[in-house]
N, C-alpha and C positions, 0 to 999 in steps of 0.2 A: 504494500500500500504506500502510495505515497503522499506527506507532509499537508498537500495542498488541498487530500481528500478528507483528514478530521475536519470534522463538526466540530461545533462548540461544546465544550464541556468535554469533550471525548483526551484522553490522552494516551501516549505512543513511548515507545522505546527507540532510539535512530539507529538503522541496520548499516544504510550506507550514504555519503552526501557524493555524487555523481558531478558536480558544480565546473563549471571550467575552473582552472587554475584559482584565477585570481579571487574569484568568488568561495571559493573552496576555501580559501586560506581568511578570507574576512569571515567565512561561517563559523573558521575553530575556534576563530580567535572571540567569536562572542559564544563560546562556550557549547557550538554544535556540534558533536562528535559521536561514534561508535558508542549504542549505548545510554546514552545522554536521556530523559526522560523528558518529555513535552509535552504542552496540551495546548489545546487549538481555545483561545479566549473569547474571542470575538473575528466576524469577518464583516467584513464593508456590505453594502446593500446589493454590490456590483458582484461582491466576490472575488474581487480584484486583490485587494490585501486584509491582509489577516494578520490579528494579534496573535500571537505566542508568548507562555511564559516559557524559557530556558533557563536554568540552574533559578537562579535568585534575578532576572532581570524580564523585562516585558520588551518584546520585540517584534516590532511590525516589519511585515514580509510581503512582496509582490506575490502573487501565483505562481507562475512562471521560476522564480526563484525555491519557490518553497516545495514545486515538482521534481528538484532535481534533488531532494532529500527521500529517501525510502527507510518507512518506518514500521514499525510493528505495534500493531496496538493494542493496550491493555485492556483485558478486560473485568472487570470488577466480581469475583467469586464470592 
């Protein structure tokens, strides 16, 4: 699954971030990696961008950007 498919309220474990280079490297550095647990906060009207919390910070992400993260999502037992 990927990033740009959670809902709100839904959250995820990140399997792999797929990102060109450069973007790849500004996703670690705000703390998205292998692993990493997310949840999808809020999305735009458009659906265009979307809130995420990552570790301790709230980060807004295009689509596009957020499709090239594949994640796994959790589910509540």
């Amino acid at each position: 699954m990927l990033l740009s498919m959670l809902k709100p309220g839904e959250c995820a474990n990140v399997v792999n971030v797929a990102a060109e280079p450069a973007m790849s490297q500004r996703l670690s550095a705000l703390g998205l990696a292998k692993g990493t647990p997310v949840a999808c906060l809020h999305k735009s009207l458009s659906g265009n961008i979307c809130a995420y919390q990552i570790r301790d910070a709230v980060i807004a992400m295009r689509r596009e950007t957020a499709a090239s993260v594949a994640v796994d999502i959790r589910r509540n037992i």
